[in-house]
C-alpha positions as CSV (number, residue, x, y, z in Angstrom):
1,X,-104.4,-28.8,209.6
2,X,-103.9,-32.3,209.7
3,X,-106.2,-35.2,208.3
4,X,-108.3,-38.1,209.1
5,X,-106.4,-40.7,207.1
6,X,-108.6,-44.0,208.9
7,X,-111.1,-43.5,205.8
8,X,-108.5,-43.6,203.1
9,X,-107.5,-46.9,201.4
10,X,-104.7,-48.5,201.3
11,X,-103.3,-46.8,197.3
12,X,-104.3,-43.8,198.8
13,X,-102.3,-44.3,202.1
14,X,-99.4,-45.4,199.9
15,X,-99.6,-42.5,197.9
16,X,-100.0,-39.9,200.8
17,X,-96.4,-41.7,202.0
18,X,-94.9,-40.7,198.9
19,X,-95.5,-37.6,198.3
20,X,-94.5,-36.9,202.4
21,X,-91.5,-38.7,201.3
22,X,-91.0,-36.0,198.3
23,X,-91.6,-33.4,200.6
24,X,-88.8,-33.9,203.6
25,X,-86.3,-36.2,202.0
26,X,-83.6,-34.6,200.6
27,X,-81.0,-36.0,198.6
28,X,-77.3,-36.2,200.6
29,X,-74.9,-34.1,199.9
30,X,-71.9,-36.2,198.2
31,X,-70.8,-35.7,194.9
32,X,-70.8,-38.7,192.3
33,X,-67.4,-39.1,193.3
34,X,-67.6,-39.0,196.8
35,X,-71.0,-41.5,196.3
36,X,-69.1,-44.0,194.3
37,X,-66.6,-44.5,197.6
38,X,-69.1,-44.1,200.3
39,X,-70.9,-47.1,198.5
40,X,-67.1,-49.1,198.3
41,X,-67.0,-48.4,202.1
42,X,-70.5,-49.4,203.1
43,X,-70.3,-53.0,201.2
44,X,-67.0,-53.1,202.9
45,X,-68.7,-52.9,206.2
46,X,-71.5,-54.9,205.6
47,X,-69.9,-58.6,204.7
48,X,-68.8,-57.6,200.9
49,X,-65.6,-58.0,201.4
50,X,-63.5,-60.5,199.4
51,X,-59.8,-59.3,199.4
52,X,-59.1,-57.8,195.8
53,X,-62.4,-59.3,194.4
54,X,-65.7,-57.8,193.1
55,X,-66.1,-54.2,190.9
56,X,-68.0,-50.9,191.0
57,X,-68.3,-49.0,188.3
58,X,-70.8,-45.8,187.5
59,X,-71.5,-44.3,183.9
60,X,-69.5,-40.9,183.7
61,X,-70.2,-38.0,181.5
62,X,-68.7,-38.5,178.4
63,X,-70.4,-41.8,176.4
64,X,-68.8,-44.7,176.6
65,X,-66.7,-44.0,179.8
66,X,-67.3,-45.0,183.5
67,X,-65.7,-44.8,186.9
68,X,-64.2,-47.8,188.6
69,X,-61.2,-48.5,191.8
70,X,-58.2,-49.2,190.8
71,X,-56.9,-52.8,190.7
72,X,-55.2,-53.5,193.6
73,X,-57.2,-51.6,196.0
74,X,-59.5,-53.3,198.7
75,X,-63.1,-51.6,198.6
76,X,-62.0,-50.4,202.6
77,X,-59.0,-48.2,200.6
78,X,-61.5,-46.5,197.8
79,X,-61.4,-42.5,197.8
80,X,-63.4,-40.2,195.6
81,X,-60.1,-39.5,194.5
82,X,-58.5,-42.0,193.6
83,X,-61.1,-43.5,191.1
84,X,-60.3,-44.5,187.8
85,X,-62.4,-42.8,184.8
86,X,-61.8,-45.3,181.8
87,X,-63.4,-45.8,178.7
88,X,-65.2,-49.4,177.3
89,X,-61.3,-50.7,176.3
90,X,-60.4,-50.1,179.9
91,X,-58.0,-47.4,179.1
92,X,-57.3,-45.2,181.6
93,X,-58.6,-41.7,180.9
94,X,-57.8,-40.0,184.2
95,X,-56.1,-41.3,187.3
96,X,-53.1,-43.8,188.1
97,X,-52.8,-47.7,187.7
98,X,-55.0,-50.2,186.1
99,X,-58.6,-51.1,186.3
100,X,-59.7,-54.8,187.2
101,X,-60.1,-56.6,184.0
102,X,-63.3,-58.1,184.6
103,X,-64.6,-54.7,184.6
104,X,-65.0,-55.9,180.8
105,X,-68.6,-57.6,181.4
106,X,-69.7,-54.4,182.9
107,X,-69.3,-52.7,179.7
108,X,-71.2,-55.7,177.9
109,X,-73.9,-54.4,180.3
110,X,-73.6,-51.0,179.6
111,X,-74.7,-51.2,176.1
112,X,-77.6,-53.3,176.6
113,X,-78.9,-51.3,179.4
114,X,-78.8,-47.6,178.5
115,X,-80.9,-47.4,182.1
116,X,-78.6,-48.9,183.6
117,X,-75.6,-46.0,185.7
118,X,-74.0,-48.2,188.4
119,X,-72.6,-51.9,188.4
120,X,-71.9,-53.7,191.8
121,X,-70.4,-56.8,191.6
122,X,-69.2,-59.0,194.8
123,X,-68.1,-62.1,196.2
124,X,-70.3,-61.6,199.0
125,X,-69.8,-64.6,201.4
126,X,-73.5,-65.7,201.8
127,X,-74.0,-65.0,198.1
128,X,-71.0,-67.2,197.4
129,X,-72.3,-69.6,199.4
130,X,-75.6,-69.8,197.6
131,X,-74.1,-69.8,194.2
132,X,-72.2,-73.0,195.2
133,X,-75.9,-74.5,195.5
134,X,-76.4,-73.5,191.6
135,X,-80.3,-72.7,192.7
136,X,-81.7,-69.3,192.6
137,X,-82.0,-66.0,194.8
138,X,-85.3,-66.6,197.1
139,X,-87.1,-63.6,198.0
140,X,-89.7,-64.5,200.4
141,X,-89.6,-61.7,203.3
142,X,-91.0,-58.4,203.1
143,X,-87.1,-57.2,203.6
144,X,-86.0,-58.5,200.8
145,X,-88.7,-57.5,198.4
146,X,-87.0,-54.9,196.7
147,X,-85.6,-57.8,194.8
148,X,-89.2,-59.6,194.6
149,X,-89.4,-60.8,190.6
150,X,-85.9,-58.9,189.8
151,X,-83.1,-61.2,190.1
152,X,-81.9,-63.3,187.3
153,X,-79.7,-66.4,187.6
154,X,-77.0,-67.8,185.7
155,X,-76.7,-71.3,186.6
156,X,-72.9,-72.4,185.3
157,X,-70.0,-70.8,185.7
158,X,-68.3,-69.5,182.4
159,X,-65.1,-68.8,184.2
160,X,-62.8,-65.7,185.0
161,X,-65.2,-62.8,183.6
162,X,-62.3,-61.0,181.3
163,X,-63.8,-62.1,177.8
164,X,-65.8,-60.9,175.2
165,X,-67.8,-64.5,176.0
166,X,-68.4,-63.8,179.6
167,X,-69.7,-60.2,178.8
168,X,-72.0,-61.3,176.6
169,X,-73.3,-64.1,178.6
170,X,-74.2,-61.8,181.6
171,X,-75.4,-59.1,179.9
172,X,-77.9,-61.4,178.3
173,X,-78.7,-63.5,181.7
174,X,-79.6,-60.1,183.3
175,X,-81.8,-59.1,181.0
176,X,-84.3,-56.4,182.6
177,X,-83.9,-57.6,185.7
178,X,-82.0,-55.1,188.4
179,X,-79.9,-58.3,189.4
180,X,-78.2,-61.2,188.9
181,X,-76.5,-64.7,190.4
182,X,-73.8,-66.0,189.1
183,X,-73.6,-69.5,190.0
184,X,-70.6,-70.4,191.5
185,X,-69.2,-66.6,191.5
186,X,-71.4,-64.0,193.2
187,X,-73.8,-61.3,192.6
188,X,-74.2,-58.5,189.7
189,X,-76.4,-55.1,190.7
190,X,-77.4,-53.2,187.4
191,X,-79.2,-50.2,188.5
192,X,-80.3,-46.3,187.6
193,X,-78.4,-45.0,190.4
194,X,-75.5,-45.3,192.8
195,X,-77.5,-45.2,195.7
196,X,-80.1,-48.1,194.2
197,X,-77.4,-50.2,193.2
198,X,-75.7,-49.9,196.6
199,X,-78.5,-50.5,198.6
200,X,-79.8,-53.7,196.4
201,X,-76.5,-54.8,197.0
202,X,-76.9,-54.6,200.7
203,X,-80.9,-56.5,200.4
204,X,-79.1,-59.0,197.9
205,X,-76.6,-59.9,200.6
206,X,-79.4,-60.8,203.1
207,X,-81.4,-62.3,201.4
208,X,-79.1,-64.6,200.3
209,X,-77.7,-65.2,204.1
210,X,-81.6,-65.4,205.2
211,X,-82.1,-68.0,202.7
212,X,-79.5,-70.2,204.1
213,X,-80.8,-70.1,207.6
214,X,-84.8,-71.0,206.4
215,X,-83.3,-73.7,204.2
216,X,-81.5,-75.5,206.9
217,X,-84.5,-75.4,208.9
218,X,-87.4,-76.5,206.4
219,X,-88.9,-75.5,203.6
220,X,-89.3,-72.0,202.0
221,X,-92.6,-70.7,201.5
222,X,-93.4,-68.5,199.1
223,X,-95.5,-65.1,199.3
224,X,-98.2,-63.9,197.3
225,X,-97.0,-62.0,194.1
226,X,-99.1,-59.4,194.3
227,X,-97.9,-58.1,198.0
228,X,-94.4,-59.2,196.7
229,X,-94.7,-56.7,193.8
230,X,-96.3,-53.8,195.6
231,X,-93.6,-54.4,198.6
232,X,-91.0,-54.0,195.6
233,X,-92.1,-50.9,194.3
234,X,-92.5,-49.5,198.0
235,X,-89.2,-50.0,198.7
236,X,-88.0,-49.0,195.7
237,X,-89.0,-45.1,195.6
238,X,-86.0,-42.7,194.6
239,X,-86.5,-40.5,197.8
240,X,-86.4,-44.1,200.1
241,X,-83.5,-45.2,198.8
242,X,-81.9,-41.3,199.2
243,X,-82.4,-41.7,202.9
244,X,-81.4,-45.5,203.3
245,X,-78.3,-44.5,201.6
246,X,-77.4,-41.7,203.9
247,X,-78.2,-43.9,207.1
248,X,-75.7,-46.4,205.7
249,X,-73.2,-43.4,204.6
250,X,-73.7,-41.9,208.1
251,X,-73.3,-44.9,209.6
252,X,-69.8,-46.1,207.8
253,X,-68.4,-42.6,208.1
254,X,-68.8,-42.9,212.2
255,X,-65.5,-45.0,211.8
256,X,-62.4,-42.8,211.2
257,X,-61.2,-45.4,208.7
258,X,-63.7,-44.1,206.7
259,X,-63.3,-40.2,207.3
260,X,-60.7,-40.1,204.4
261,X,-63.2,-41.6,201.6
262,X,-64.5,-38.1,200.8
263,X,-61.2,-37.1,200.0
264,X,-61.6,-35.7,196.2
């Protein structure tokens, strides 16, 4: 039987779209594995790419142990199987090779997060460019509200992130927030879930790239922080970000470049 919904309000409107969203979208099919290189894939394909630069890791089972590529691989090379699982020291628990040593900081930001079960961190071009500007992330479309009031930003550089220092630094700049700027370096994603962390990724990207284009034409406005906060937590539903990720996965594995990610 369906409903007249022109008398409802708008929380009621919102919540009606949420619980339809509960209903009919499902959760893809991938294992952790095979999300962790979908999501190296995807950034690939969408402007992360910067050569051997940039990490991804994601919390594994045991405590104190996370999933990462292997240094030397490009994000367009990831597999499900040929992750690293290493522990805080960066030790190598299962797989070949070496991890990237600036996948230090991320265990900083582990242990000050336990909410926290993926890391992205890129050299995004548009973010890189930003960060050269030492100003903040700008969220001022309804696109990019899934960022609205959750970026931090680190404005100086503490060089090559493979210290204690530099782990301690950005774990403490991110705070609570779901991201990060690094002046001068890139972007940091701290999020509860792979497909979260990839998709913020993605929004941080754009914004960034948006931010340069309204910049070199005038000045950017802000928007109201109310709609920017209820646009945030809109976007930012479990079962929304389930079905953006499996556009994006869909989309990447269209290529045959891609078809061997899955590979476990």
């Amino acid at each position: 039987m369906s409903q007249d919904t022109f008398n409802l309000d708008k929380n009621q409107l919102v919540q009606r779209a949420f619980d339809q969203m509960d209903q009919h979208i499902q959760n893809a099919d991938y294992t952790f594995r095979q999300k962790l290189a979908l999501t190296c894939r995807i950034l690939f394909d969408n402007g992360h790419d910067s050569g051997l630069a940039g990490q991804i890791t994601a919390r594994a089972e045991q405590p104190g142990t996370f999933l990462t590529q292997q240094l030397g691989f490009g994000f367009d090379e990831i597999t499900a199987k040929n992750l690293l699982l290493v522990d805080e020291n960066l030790q190598v628990l299962e797989g070949e090779g070496m991890a990237n040593p600036a996948n230090r900081f991320h265990a900083w930001v582990y242990r000050a997060r336990p909410d926290v079960h993926c890391i992205i961190h890129t050299h995004a071009v548009h973010t890189a460019a930003l960060s050269m500007l030492e100003v903040p992330l700008e969220i001022s479309h309804m696109d990019n509200c899934v960022l609205y009031d959750d970026v931090a930003f680190l404005p100086k550089w503490p060089g090559v992130p493979v210290g204690n220092e530099e782990g301690e630094l950005i774990a403490s700049a991110l705070g609570n927030k779901r991201a990060l700027l690094l002046a001068h370096h890139g972007l940091l994603v701290a999020c509860g879930s792979i497909e979260e962390a990839c998709l913020l990724a993605l929004a941080f990207e754009r914004a960034a790239r948006m931010q340069l284009l309204a910049a070199s034409a005038g000045c950017i406005q802000p928007i109201d922080p109310e709609l920017g906060r209820e646009a945030h937590d809109w976007i930012l539903r479990a079962q929304r970000s389930a079905a953006a990720f499996a556009y994006y996965a869909r989309r990447s594995l269209k290529n045959l470049h891609n078809a061997d990610c899955l590979i476990e």
